[in-house]
C-alpha positions as CSV (number, residue, x, y, z in Angstrom):
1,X,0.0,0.0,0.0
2,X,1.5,3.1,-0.9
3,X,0.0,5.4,2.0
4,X,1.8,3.2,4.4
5,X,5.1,3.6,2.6
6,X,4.5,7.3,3.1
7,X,3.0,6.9,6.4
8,X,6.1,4.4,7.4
9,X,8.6,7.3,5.8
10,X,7.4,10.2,8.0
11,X,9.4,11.3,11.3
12,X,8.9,9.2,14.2
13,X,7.3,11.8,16.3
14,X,5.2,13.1,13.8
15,X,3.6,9.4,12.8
16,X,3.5,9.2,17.0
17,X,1.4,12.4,16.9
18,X,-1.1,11.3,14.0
19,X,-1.7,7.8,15.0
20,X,-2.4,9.2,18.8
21,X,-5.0,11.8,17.5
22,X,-6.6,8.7,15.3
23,X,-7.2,6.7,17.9
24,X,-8.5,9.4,19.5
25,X,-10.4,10.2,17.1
26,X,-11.7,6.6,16.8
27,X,-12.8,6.4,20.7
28,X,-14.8,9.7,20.3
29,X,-16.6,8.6,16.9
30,X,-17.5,5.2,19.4
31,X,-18.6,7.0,22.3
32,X,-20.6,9.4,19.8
33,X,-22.8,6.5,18.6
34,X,-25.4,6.0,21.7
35,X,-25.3,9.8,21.7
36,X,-27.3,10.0,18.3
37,X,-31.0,10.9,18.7
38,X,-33.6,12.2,16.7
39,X,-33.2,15.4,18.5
40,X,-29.3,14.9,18.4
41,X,-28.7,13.4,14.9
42,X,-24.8,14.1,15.0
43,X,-24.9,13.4,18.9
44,X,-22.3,15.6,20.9
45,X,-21.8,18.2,17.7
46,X,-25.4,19.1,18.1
47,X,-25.1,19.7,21.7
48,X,-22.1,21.9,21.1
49,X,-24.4,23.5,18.1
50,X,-27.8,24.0,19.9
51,X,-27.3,27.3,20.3
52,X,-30.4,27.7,22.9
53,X,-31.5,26.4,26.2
54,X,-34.5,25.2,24.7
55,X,-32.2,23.2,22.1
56,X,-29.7,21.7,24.5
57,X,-32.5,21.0,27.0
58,X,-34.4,18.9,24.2
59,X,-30.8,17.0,23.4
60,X,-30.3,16.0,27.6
61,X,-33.9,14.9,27.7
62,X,-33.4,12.7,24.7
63,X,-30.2,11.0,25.9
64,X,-31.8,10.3,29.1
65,X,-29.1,9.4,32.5
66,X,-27.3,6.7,30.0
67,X,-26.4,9.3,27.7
68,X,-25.5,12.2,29.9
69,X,-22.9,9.7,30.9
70,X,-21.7,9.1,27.3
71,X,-21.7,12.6,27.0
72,X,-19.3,13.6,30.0
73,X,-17.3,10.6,28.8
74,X,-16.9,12.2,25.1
75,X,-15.8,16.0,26.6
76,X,-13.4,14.5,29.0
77,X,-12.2,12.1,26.4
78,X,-12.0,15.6,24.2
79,X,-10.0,17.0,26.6
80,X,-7.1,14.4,25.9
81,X,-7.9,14.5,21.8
82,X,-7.4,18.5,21.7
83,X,-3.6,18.5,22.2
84,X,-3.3,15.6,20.3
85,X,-4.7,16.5,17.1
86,X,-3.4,20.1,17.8
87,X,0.3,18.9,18.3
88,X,-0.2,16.4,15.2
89,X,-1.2,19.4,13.1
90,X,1.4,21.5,14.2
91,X,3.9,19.2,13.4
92,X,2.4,18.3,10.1
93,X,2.5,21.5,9.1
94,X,6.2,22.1,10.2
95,X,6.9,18.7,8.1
96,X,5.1,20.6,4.7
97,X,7.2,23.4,5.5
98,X,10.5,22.6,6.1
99,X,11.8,22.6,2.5
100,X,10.4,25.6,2.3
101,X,12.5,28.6,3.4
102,X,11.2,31.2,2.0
103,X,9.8,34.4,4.0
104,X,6.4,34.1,2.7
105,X,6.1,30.2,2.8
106,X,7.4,30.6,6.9
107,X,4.5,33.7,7.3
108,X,1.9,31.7,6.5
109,X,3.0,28.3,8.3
110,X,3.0,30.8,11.5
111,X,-0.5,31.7,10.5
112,X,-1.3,28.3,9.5
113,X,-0.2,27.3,13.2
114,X,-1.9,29.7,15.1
115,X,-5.2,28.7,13.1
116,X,-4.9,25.3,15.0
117,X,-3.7,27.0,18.3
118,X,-6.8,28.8,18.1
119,X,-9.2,25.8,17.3
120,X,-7.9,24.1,20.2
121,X,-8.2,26.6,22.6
122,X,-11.5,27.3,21.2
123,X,-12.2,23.7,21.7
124,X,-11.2,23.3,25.7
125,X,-13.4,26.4,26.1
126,X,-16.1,24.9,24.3
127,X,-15.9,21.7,26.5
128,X,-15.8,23.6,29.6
129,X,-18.7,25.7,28.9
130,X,-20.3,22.2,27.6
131,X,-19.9,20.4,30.9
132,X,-21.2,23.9,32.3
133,X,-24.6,22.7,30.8
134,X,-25.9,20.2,31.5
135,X,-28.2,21.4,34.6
136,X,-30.0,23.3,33.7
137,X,-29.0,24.5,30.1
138,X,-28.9,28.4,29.8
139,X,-29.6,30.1,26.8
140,X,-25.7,32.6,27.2
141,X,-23.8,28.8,27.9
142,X,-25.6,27.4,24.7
143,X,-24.6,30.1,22.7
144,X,-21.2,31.0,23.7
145,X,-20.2,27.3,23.6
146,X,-22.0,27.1,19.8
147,X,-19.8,30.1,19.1
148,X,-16.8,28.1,20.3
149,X,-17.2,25.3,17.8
150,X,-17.8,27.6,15.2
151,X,-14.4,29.1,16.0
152,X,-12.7,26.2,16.3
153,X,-14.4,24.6,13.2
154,X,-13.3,27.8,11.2
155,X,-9.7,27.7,12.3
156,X,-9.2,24.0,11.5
157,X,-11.2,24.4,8.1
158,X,-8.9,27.2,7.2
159,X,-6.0,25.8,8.6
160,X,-6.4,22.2,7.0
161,X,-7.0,24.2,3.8
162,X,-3.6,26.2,4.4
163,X,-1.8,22.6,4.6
164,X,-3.3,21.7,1.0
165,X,-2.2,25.0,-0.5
166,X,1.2,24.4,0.8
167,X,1.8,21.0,0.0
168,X,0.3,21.9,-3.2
169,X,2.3,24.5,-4.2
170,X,5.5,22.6,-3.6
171,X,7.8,22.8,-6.5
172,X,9.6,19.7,-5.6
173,X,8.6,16.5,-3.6
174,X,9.6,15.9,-0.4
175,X,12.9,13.9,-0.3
176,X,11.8,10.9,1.8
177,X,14.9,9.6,4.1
């Protein structure tokens, strides 16, 4: 398989850094399942996008005491992802970059960087003000958390789209070694 020779050829700590924020990843997509209702169809990213009390009251009542406990156990578990997936970003940016010395290639892998700083500081906010709802919801928690994930989904949008313009504009392949 050719992804795995490129996967295999990466730096140690970066490969470290990806397959740690894929399992991760995996756990939380598990842990997500029992959460999805028909008033939570993406369980846990609609309670971080209701928005309202109302909303994020109508999610907890559909998950009932079972899924309240999934729920804690997927922002808790969030809390070990977010440096993980920030770190591997970091450093997979840092790997796209580092044949690239020019000033304007290093300006925007700065930016590019503090696009997924951002996210995940976004993101532990988020979670905080997430665990901060749960009894009773309020309509200011709702929103401000909803406004959280929209950050953070904006800088890692735009950040992941930064990576594919770099790599993409590389005018020669990374030497592998």
């Amino acid at each position: 398989m050719d992804w795995m020779k490129e996967l295999a050829a990466l730096p140690k700590t970066l490969r470290a850094s990806l397959i740690a924020a894929l399992v991760l990843l995996v756990a939380l997509i598990l842990v997500n399942q029992p959460l999805q209702t028909g008033s939570a169809p993406q369980g846990i990213v609609s309670f971080q996008m209701a928005g309202t009390a109302d909303q994020a009251h109508a999610i907890l009542r559909s998950w009932r005491s079972g899924g309240e406990l999934w729920a804690h156990v997927s922002l808790w578990l969030d809390f070990l992802f977010i440096p993980a997936y920030v770190l591997a970003l970091i450093q997979l940016t840092r790997h796209f970059t580092r044949d690239r010395p020019g000033v304007r290639e290093r300006m925007v892998a700065r930016w590019i960087r503090a696009l997924f700083v951002a996210a995940g500081l976004s993101d532990v906010t988020e979670n905080i003000l997430l665990l901060n709802n749960f009894n009773p919801p309020t309509d200011v928690v709702s929103l401000s958390a909803t406004i959280c994930a929209l950050i953070k989904y904006t800088g890692l949008t735009l950040g992941i789209a930064g990576l594919v313009i770099v790599r993409a504009s590389r005018r020669h392949p990374l030497a592998h070694g």
